[in-house]
MIRONU-665952 format. One record per residue (C-alpha): residue number from 1; residue in three letters; x, y, z. Coordinates in steps of 0.1 Angstrom, whole numbers, plus 5000, padded with zeros to 4 digits. Example, Ala and Ser with C-alpha at 12.3 -4.5 7.8 and 13.67 -1.06 7.14 Angstrom:
% residues 2
[node 1; 'Ala'; [5123; 4955; 5078]],
[node 2; 'Ser'; [5137; 4989; 5071]],
% end
This chain:
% residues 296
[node 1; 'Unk'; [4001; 6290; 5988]],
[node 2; 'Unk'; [4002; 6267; 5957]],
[node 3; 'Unk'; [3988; 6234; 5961]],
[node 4; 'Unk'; [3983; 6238; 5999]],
[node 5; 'Unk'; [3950; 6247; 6016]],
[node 6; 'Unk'; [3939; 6280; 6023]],
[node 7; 'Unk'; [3914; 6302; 6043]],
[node 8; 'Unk'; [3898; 6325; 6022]],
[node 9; 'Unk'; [3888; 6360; 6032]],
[node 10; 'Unk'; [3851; 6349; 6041]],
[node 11; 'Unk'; [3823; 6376; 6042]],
[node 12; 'Unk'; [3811; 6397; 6066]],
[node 13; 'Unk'; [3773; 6397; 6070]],
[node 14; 'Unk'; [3751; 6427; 6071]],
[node 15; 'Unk'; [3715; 6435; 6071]],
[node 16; 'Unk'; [3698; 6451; 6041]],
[node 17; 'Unk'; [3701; 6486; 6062]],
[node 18; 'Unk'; [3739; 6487; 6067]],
[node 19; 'Unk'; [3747; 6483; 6027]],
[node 20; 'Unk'; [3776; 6499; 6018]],
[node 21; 'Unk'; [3779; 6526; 5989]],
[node 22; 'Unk'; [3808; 6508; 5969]],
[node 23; 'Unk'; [3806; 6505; 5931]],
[node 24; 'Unk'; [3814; 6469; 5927]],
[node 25; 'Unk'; [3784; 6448; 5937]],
[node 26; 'Unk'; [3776; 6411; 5925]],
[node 27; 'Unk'; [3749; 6386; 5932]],
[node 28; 'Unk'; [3758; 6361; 5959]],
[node 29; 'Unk'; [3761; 6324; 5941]],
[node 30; 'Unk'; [3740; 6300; 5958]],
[node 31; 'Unk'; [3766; 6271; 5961]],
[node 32; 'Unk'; [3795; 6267; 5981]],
[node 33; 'Unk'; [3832; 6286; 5982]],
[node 34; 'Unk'; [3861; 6268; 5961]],
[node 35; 'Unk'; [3893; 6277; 5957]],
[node 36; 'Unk'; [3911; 6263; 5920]],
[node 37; 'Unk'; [3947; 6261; 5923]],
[node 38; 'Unk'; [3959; 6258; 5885]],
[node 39; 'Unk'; [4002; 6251; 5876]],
[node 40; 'Unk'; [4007; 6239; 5842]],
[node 41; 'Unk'; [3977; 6221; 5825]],
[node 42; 'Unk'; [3964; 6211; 5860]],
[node 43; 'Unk'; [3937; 6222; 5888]],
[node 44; 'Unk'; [3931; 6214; 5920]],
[node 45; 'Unk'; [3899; 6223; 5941]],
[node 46; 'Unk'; [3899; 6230; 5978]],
[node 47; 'Unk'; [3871; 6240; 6001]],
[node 48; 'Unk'; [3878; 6270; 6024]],
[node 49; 'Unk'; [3877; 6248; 6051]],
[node 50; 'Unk'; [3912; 6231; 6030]],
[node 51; 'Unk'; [3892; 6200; 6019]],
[node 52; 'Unk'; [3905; 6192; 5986]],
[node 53; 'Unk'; [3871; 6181; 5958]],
[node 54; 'Unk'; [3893; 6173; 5925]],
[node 55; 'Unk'; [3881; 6137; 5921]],
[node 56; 'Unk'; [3847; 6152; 5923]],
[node 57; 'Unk'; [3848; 6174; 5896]],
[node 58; 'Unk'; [3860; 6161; 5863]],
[node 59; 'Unk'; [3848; 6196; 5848]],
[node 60; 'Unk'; [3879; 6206; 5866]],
[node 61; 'Unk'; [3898; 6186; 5836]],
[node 62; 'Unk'; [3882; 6213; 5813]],
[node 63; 'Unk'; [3901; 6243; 5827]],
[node 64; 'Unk'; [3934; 6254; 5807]],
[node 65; 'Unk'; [3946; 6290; 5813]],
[node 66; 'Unk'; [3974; 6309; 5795]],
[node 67; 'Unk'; [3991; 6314; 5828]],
[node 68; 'Unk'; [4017; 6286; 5844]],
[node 69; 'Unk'; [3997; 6292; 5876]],
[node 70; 'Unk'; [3966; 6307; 5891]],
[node 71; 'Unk'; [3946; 6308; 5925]],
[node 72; 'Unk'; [3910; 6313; 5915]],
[node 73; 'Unk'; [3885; 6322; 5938]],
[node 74; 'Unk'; [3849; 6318; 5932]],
[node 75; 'Unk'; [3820; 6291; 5938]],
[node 76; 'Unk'; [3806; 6264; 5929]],
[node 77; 'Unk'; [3771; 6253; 5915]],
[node 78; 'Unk'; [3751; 6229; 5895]],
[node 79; 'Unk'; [3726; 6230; 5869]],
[node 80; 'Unk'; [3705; 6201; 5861]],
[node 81; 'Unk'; [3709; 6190; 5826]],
[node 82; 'Unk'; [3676; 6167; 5828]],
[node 83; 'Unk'; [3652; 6203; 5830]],
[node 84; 'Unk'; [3637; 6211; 5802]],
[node 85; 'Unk'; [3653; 6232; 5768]],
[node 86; 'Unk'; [3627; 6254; 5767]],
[node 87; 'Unk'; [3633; 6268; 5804]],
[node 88; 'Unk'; [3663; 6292; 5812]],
[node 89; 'Unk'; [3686; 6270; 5826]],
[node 90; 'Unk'; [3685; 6272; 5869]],
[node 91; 'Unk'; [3712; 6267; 5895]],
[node 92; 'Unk'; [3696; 6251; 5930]],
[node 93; 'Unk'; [3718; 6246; 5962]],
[node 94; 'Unk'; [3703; 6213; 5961]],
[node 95; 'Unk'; [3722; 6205; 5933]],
[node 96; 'Unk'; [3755; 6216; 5939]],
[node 97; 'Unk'; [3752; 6197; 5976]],
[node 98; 'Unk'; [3745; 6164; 5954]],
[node 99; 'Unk'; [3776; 6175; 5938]],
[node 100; 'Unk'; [3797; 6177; 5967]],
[node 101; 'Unk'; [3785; 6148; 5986]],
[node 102; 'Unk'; [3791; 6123; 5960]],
[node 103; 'Unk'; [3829; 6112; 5962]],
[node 104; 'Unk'; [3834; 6076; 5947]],
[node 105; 'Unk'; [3847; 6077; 5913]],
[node 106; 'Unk'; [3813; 6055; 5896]],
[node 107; 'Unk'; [3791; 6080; 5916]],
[node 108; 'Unk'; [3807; 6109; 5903]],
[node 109; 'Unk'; [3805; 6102; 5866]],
[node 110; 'Unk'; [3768; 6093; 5872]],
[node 111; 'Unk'; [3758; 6122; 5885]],
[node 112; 'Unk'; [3783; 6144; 5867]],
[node 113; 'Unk'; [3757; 6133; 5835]],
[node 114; 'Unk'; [3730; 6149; 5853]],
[node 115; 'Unk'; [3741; 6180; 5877]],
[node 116; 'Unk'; [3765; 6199; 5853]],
[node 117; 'Unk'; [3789; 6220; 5875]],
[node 118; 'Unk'; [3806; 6256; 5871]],
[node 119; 'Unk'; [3828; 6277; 5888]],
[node 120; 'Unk'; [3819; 6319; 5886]],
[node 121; 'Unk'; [3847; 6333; 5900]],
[node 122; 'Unk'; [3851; 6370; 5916]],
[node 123; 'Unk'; [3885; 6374; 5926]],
[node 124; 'Unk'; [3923; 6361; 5920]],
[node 125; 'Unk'; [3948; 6352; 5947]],
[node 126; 'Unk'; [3979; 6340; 5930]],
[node 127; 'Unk'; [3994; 6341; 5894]],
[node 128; 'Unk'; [4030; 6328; 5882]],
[node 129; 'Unk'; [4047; 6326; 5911]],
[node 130; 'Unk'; [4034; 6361; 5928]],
[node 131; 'Unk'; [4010; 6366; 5958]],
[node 132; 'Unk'; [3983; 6391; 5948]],
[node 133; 'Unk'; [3966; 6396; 5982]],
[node 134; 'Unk'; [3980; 6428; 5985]],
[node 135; 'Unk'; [3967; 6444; 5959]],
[node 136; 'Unk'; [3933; 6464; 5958]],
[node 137; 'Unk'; [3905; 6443; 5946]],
[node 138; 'Unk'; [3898; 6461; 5916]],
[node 139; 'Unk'; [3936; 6451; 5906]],
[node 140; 'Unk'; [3932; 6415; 5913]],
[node 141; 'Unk'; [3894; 6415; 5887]],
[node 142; 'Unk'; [3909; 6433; 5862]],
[node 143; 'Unk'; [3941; 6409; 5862]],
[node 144; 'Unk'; [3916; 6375; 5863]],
[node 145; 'Unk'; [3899; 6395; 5835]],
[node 146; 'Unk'; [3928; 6392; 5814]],
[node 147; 'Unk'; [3936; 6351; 5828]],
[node 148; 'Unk'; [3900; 6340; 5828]],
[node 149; 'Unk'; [3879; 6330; 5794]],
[node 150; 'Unk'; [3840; 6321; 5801]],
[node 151; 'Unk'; [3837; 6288; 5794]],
[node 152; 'Unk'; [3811; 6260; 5805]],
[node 153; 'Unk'; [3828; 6255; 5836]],
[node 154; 'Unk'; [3847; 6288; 5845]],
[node 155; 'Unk'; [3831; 6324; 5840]],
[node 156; 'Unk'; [3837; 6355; 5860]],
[node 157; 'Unk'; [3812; 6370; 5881]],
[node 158; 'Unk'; [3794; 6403; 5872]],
[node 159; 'Unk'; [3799; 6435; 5889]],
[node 160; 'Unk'; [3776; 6462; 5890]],
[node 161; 'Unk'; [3778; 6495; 5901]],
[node 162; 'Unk'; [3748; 6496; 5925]],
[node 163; 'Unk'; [3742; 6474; 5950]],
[node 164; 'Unk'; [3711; 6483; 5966]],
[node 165; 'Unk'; [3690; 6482; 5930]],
[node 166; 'Unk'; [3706; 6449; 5925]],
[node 167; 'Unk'; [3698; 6437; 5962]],
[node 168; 'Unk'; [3663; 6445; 5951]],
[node 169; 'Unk'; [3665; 6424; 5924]],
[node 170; 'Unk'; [3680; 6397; 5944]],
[node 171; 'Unk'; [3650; 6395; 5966]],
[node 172; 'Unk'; [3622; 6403; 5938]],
[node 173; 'Unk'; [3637; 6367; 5917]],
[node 174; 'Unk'; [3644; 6348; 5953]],
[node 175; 'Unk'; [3683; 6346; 5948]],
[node 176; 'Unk'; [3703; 6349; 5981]],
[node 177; 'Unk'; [3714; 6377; 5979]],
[node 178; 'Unk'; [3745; 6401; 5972]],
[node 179; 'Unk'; [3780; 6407; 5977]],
[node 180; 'Unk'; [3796; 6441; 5982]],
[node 181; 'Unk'; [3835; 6450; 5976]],
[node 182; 'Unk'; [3856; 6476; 5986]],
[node 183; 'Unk'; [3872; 6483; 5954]],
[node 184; 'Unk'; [3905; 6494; 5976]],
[node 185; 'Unk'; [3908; 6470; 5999]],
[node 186; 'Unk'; [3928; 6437; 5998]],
[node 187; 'Unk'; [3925; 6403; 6004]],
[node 188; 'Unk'; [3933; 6391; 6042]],
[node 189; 'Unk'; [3935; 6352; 6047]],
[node 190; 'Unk'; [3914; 6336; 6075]],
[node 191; 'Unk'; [3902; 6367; 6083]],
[node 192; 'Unk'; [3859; 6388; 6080]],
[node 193; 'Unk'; [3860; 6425; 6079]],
[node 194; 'Unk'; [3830; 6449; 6070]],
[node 195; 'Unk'; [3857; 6469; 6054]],
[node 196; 'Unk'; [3866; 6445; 6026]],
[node 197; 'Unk'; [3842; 6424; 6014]],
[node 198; 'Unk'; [3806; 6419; 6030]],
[node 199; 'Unk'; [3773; 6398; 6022]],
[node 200; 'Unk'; [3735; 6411; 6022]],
[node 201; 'Unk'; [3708; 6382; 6024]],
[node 202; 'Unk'; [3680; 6384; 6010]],
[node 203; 'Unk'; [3656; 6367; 6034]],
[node 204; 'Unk'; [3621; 6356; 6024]],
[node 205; 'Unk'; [3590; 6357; 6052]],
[node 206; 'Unk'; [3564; 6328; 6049]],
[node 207; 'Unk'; [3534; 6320; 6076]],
[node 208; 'Unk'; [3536; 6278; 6086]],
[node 209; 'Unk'; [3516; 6255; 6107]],
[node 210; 'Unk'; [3536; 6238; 6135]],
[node 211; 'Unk'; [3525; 6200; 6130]],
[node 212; 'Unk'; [3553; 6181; 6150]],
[node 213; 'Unk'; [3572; 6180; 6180]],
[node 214; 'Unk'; [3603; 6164; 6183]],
[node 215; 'Unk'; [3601; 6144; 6214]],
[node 216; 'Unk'; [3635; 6143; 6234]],
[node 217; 'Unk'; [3669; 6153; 6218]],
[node 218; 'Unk'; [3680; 6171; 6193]],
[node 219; 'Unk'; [3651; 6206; 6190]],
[node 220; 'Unk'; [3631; 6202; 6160]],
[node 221; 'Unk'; [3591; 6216; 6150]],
[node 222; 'Unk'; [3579; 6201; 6120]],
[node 223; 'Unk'; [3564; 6227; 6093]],
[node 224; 'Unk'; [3539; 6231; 6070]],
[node 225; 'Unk'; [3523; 6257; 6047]],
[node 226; 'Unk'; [3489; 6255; 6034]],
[node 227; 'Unk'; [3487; 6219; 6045]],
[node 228; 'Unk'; [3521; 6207; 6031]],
[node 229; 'Unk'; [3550; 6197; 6047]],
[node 230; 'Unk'; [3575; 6225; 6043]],
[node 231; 'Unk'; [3603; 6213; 6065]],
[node 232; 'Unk'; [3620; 6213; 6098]],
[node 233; 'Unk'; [3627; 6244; 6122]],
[node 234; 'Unk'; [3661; 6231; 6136]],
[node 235; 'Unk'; [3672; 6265; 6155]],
[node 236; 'Unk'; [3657; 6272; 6186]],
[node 237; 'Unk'; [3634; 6300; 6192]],
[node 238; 'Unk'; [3637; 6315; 6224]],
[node 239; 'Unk'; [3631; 6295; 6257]],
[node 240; 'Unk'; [3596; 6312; 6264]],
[node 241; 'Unk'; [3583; 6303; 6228]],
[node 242; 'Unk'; [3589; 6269; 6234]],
[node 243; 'Unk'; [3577; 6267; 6271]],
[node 244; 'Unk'; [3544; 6286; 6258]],
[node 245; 'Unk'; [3537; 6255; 6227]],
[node 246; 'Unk'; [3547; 6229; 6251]],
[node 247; 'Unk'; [3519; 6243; 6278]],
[node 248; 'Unk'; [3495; 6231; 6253]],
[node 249; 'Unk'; [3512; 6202; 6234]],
[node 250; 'Unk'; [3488; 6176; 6249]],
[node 251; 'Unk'; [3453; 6202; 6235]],
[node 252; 'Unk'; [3465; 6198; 6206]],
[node 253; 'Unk'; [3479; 6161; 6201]],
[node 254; 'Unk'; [3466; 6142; 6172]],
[node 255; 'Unk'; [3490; 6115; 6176]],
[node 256; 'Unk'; [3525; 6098; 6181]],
[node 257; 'Unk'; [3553; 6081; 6162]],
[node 258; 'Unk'; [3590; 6074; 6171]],
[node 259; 'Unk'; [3603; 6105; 6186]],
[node 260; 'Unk'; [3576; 6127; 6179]],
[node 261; 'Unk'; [3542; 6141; 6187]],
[node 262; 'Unk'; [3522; 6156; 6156]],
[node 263; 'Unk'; [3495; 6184; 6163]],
[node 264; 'Unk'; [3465; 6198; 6148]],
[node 265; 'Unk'; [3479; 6223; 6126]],
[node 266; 'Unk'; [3464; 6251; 6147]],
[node 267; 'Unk'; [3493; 6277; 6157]],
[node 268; 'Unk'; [3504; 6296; 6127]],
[node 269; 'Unk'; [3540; 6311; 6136]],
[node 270; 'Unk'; [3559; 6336; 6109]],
[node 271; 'Unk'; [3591; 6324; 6098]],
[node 272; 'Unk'; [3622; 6340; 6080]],
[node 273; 'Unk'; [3639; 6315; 6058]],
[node 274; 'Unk'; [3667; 6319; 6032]],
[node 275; 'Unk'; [3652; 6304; 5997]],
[node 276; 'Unk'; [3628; 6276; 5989]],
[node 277; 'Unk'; [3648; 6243; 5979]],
[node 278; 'Unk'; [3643; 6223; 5951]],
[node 279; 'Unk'; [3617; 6202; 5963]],
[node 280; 'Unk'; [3599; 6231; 5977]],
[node 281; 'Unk'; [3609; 6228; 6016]],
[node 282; 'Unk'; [3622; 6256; 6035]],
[node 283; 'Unk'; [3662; 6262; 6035]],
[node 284; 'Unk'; [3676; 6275; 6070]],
[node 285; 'Unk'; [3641; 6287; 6083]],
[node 286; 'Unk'; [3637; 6306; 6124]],
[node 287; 'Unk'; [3615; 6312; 6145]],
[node 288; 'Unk'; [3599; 6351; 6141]],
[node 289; 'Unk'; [3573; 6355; 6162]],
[node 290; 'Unk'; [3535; 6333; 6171]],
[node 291; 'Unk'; [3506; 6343; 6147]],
[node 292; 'Unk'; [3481; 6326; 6170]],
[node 293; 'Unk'; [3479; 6335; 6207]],
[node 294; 'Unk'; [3485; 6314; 6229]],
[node 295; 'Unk'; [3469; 6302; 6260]],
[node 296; 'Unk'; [3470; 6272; 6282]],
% end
């Protein structure tokens, strides 16, 4: 397992109604998985799709653990350094995307001035020489307890003991939600089981405009919300919900461009998106449901 990639146990996903009663809860990191493989003074990052990212993250020179070696298992985001002192520092997707784009080595230093990254980790898959999958989850935190020293780029994720009041929070601050573990269960590789580990979203509900129409191609309805553009609706809503817009397309045509049609922002649709982005656009939004009827 050293050294080599690995699929990671990933998530199951379940809706706010299907949250399980377990006692170790923690807020789910808006960033993406990484897997730190440490052996004497040295880590390595890998993706869980097995793409190693060392020579994107000089933080990575930072780590040193009193173990000979570790498999850490956690995420990665990115704070913006340029924000002001006086706000409580804030981890956007955004960010840590900027991060993991950016591969050549000038880039990297550049940007590793300006989007800090870290690591909270929530679980521990190898240590000197011994595969810990086996164990129960709460083995494997309280061993990385005893590895793991908060740092500025490693700290260990929180637990709490209910998830439901901290799914609430989740979704009163706009994070993305929570994670649930079966404190019993252990790891399996490559593998998704509601009995192990699962994930809770916390989605957000906004009413847009529709004010474009991609043309041919790839699907894609430009939004916006209160006369600003708020992004692209890239997954399809159902084939009647677009036949019923197209039917009156040409009412509502203001004008063309290259590959698209843009409309008088008349039909106000409800949309269920997973966070705002940095620059204020819609992450992952779909289709709910037309506010306006609809005739032709």
């Amino acid at each position: 397992m050293l050294n080599q990639p690995i699929k990671p146990m990933l998530l199951y996903p379940l809706t706010p109604d299907q949250m399980k009663n377990w006692s170790y809860n923690s807020l789910k990191w808006d960033g993406f998985r990484t897997l730190i493989h440490y052996e004497n003074g040295k880590a390595r990052a890998f993706t869980r799709h097995g793409t190693e990212i060392t020579s994107r993250f000089p933080e990575l020179l930072n780590i040193k653990l009193p173990v000979k070696s570790a498999i850490l298992d956690g995420e990665c985001i990115a704070f913006d350094l340029t924000q002001s002192a006086e706000q409580p520092p804030k981890y956007w997707w955004d960010d840590a995307m900027k991060r993991f784009n950016t591969k050549t080595e000038a880039a990297v230093k550049r940007i590793s001035a300006r989007f800090r990254a870290h690591f909270p980790l929530w679980d521990l898959l190898w240590l000197d020489g011994i595969s810990l999958v086996n164990k129960s989850f709460k083995e494997r935190r309280e061993i990385l307890a005893s590895v793991v020293t908060p740092s500025e780029t490693l700290s260990i994720t929180p637990i709490y003991k209910d998830g439901r009041e901290l799914f609430q929070k989740a979704k009163a601050l706009g994070l993305e939600g929570v994670c649930q573990y079966n404190p019993d269960a252990p790891m399996v590789l490559n593998g998704r089981s509601e009995h192990h580990v699962v994930k809770v979203k916390a989605y957000q509900y906004v009413t847009c405009q529709i004010v474009s129409i991609r043309k041919q191609g790839k699907f894609g309805w430009g939004l916006s919300i209160n006369g600003n553009y708020a992004g692209l609706l890239e997954f399809p809503p159902s084939s009647d919900a677009i036949r019923k817009l197209n039917q009156i397309t040409k009412q509502l045509t203001r004008g063309e461009g290259k590959g698209w049609v843009y409309l008088e922002p008349l039909i106000s649709c409800n949309i269920k998106f997973q966070c705002f982005t940095k620059n204020g656009k819609l992450r992952s939004p779909k289709f709910e449901g037309f506010c306006t009827a609809i005739s032709a």
